[in-house]
N, C-alpha and C positions, 0 to 999 in steps of 0.2 A: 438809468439811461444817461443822460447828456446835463450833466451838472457840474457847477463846481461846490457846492453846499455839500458836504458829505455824509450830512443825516437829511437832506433831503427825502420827504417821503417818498417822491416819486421815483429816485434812483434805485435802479438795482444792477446786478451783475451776476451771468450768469457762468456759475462756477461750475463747470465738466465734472471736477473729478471731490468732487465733495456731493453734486446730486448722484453720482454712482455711489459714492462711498454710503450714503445714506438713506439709499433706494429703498422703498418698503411700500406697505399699504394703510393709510389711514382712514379718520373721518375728514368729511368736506366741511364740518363744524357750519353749519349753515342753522344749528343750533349745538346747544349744551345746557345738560349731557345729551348727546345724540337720538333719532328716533328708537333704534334697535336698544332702548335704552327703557322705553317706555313698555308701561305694564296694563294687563286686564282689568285689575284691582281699581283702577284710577274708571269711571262711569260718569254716567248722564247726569248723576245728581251733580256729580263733584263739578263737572264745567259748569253746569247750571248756577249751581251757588258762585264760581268768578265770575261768569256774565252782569249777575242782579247785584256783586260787590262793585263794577264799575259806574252804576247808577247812584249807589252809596254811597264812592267815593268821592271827595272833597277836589280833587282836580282831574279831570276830562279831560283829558286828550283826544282829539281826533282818533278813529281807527283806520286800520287797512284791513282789506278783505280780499283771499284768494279762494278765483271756483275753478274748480276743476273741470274739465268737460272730455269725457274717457273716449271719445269714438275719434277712430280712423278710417280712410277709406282704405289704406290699404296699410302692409306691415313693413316698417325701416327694419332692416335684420339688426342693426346695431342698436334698437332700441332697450333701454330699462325701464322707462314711463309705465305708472298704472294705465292699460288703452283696453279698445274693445273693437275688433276692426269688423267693420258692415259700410255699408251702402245703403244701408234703409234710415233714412231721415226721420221715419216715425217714430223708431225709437230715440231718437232726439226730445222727439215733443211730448214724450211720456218722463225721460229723466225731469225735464222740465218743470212737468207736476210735480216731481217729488223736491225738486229743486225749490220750487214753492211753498213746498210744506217746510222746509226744514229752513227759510231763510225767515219763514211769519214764527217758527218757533225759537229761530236766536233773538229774534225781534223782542218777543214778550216776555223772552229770559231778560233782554236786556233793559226794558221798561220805558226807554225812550227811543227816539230818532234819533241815535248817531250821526255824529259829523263825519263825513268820510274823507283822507287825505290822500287815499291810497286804493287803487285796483287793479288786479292782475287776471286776466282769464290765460290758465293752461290747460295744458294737455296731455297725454291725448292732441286733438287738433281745435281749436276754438271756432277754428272758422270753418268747421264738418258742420254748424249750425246755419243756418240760411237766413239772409236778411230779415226775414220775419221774425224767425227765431230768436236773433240778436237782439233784435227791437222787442220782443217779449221780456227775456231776461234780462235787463237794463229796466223794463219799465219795473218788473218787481223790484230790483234794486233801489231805483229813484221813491218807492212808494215810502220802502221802511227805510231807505239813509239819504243824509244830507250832500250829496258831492258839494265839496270845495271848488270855489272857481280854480285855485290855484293846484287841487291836486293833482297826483299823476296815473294817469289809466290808462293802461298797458293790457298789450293781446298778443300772443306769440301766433305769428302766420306762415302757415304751407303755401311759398308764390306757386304751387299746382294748381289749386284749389283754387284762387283769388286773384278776379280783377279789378280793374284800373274803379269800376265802379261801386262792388263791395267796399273799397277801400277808403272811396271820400264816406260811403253811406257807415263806416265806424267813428271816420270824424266827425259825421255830423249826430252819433249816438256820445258821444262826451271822449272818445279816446284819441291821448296825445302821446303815446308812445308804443310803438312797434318793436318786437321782435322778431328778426327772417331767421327760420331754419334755411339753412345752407350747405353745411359739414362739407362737401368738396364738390368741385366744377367740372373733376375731372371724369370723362364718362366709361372708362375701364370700372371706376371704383362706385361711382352711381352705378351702373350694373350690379354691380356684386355685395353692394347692402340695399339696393331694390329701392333706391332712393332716384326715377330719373327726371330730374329738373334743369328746364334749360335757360343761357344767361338770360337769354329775354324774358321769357317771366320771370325772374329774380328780378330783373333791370325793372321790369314795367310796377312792379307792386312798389318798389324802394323810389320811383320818381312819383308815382302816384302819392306815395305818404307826404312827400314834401311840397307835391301841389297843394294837397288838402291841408296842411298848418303844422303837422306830426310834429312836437320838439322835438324829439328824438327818434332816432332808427340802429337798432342794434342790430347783429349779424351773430349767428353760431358757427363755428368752424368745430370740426373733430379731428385731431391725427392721429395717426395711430393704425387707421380702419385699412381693408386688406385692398392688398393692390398699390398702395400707394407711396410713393416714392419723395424725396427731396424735391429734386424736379420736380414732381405733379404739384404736390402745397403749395411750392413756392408759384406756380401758372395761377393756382388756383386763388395764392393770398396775391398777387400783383392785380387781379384781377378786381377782389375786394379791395384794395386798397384804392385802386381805381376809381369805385364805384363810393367810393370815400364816408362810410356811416361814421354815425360820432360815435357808439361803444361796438364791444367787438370781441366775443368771447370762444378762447381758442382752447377747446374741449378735450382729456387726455382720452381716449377710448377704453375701457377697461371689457375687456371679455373675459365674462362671468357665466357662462354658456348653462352649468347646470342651474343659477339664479332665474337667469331669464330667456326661455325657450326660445323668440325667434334668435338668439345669437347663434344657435346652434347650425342656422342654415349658413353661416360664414365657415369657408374653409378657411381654419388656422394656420395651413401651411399659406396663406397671401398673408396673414399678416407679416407687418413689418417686423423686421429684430427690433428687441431693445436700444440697442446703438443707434439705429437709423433713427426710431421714434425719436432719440436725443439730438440726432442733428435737426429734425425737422423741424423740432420745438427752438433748437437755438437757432438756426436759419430765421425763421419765424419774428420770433425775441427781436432780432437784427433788424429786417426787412418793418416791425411795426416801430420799431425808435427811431429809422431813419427817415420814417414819413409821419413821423410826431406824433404820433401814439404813445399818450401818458401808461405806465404798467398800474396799473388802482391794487391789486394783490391777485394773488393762483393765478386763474387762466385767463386775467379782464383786464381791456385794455380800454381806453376811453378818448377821447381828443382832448386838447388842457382846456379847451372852454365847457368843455361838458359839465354837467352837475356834480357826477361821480367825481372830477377830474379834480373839481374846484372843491367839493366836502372834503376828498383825502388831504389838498394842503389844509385845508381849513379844521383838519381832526374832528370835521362831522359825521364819518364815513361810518355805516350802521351793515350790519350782517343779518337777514332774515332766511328764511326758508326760500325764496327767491331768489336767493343771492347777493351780492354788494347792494346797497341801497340808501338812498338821504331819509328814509322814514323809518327804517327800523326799529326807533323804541319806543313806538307804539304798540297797543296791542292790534293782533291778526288774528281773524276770523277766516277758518278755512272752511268753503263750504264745498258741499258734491262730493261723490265717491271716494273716498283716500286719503283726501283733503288733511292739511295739519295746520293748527292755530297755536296762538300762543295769548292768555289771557292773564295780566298777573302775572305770578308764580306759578302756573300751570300749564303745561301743552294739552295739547289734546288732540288725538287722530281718528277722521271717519273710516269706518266700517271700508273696509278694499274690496269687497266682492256685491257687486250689483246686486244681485237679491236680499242680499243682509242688507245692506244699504237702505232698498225700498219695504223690506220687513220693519225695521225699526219704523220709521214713517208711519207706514202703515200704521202702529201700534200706537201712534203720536207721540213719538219720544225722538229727543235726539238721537242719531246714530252714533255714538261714539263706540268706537272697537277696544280703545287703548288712551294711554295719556300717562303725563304723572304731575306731582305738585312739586317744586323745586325747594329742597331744604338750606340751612344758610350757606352750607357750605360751596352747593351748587353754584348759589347767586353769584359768589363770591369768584367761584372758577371759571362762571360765563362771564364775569365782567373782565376777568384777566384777559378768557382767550379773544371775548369781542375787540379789548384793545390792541392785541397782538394782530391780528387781523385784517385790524380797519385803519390801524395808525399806525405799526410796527413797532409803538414803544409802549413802558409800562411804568408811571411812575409809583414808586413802594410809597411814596409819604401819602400821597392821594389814594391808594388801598390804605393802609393804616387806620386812617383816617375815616373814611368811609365804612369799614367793616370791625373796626376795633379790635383791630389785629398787629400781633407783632412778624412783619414776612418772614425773618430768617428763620422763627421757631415754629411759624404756622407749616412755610414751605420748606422744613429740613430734609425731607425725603427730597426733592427736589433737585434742591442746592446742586449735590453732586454733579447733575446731569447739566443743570445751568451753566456750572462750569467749566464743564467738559466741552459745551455748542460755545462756550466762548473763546476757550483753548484753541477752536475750528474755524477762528475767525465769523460763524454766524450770528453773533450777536457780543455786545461789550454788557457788562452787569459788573457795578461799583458797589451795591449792597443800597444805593438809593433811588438808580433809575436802570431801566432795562431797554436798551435800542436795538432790535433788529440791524443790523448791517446791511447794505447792500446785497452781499454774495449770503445770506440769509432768507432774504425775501420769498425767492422762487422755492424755500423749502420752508415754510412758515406754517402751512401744515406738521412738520416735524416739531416745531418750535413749539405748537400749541399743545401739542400731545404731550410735552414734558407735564401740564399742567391738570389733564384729563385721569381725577380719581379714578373714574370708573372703567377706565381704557387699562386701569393698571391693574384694580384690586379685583376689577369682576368679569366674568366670562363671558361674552357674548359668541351669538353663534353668525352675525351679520357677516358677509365679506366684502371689505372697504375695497375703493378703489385705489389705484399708485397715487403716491403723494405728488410724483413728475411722472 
């Protein structure tokens, strides 16, 4: 953005004819190797034994913990979220149970009371649960882990659903940071993904949060979705900008219609061309550097006093299954339907179909569907693509060094292709550090896949979404 430091992390530049030239579909590397990566073979035993290895082991870290909570009242047509859309609140209070079961059994896998730095409730909609309900799930939480005064507890909120009083009655359950679904203002395009939310409830939940103490309030945008035009985003981002959150994540739409059914109710012919989605996004890019919106990486943008804002300079900046974050190398405990953790050297994902889900339970075992345990070489690739990511550089003597490796003979398949995104102006590579560019950033997804074995040598059947 607005620098004169030219490895500035924060700087970038958005180069037209190098994201066309380079147009494709990746992973969002939110991990590595990817979920569509993970296997059957990986089971309840296997997580079980990393849980009771973290009790064993000689330094404790804090954890974080994501729960899932699968119901909607109604369907966003542009949705991909695991969800379950009803109206009936009872079924709420039955996941509940099972939510119980399976938080007293990570519990006794893990042998102690965790200290906890980190919480995210998504969705699905979090707040489809009713104050009582909220206040039930928190108390199980608080039974078996320690919150940190300092940690951070986040809930991503539907302003349809939630008012001004819901809103303090979260702050006064431990949570100090928010997330508004938003995606657009404009009400041609809220018709036509069956999204329709008006400024005032947006305005009332985002001023509620900062009555109550909320450190932060993030915002989601989507472009891309049908109907919508330069002009519309940009009404829609003057408007967010207005309302001024401190992070702000402006989401590429990817329509994958045969992946996930309701896209199918969008007619394709409103979406936007390719071109257009490119002006919206640089339009966009524009309109948030000129109102001081740091870029953190991908679609996230942040204010420079933010946390996110100050980790990126700071090279503390962490990549989890949530997304950018200051805790990610902790381990993650995902709990509820679909849910994915990350323990150790291990992922592991629950059961995605509610009755498998509460079958396992039932049977008093964890749910797990899938997972895998990371071999060295993994470790080795996630630590590269986490720094490309989080920091835009990579230094080889600090891989060397850490993994007891020589880079030019480890990564000679590689090389080539290094060379070539350097030729491109996306990145400089001396043979001793690796800096992202500027006009590289906004394609760093491209960047990361140079390094992604499994993207290369093994077939998956997932369909990524555009890198831009």
């Amino acid at each position: 953005m607005h620098t004169t430091h030219p490895f500035s992390p924060t700087h970038c530049e958005f180069d037209r004819a190098l994201i066309e030239r380079l147009d494709g579909s990746g992973p969002r590397y939110t991990s590595y190797p990817t979920a569509d990566r993970f296997t059957p073979a990986f089971g309840e035993k296997d997580y079980k034994h990393w849980l009771k290895q973290r009790h064993l082991g000689m330094h404790q870290n804090a954890i974080s913990l994501y729960v899932h909570i699968p119901f909607c009242n109604t369907v966003c047509y542009y949705c991909g979220c695991n969800k379950i859309i009803t109206k009936d609140k009872s079924r709420a209070d039955r996941y509940l149970d099972y939510l119980e079961k399976e938080i007293k059994l990570v519990a006794a896998s893990l042998g102690c009371r965790e200290k906890l730095i980190q919480l995210h409730f998504g969705g699905g909609t979090p707040t489809f649960l009713s104050d009582e309900q909220l206040d039930r799930l928190m108390g199980m939480l608080r039974t078996h882990f320690e919150f940190l005064p300092e940690g951070e507890y986040s809930i991503e909120i539907d302003p349809r659903k939630v008012g001004r009083e819901t809103v303090h009655h979260l702050a006064r359950l431990g949570f100090n940071r928010m997330s508004v679904g938003i995606q657009d203002f404009d009400p041609q395009v809220q018709q036509a993904v069956n999204r329709v939310q008006s400024e005032a409830e947006t305005l009332e939940v985002i001023d509620a949060a900062r009555e109550a103490g909320f450190k932060s309030v993030s915002v989601d945008l989507i472009y891309g979705l049908p109907l919508q035009t330069r002009a519309s985003l940009k009404a829609t981002l003057d408007k967010v900008i207005a309302i001024s959150p401190d992070r702000l994540a402006l989401y590429n739409y990817a329509h994958l219609p045969t992946v996930f059914m309701p896209q199918r109710r969008i007619n394709e012919a409103d979406l936007p061309a390719a071109s257009t989605k490119l002006d919206i996004l640089q339009d966009a890019v524009k309109s948030l550097a000129d109102a001081g919106y740091v870029f953190i990486g991908m679609d996230h943008f942040a204010k420079p006093e933010d946390d996110l804002a100050i980790a990126l300079r700071q090279a503390r900046l962490q990549r989890n299954f949530q997304g950018y974050s200051t805790h990610a190398d902790c381990d993650m405990i995902g709990l509820g339907v679909s849910s994915i953790g990350k323990v150790g050297p291990c992922y592991s994902q629950n059961e995605k179909d509610l009755d498998s889900y509460y079958a396992a339970l039932d049977e008093g075992r964890l749910p797990v569907m899938r997972g895998m345990v990371l071999d060295q070489d993994d470790i080795l690739r996630r630590g590269i693509i986490q720094a490309l990511m989080c920091r835009f550089s990579l230094s080889v003597e600090a891989i060397e060094q850490v993994h007891g490796i020589n880079f030019a003979e480890y990564f000679a398949a590689e090389l080539p292709a290094i060379r070539e995104y350097h030729k491109l102006g996306l990145l400089t590579f001396d043979g001793d550090f690796l800096m992202v560019e500027p006009k590289g950033r906004f394609l760093i997804r491209n960047i990361a896949m140079l390094f992604d074995r499994h993207l290369r040598e093994r077939e998956t059947k997932a369909r990524y979404s555009k890198t831009i």
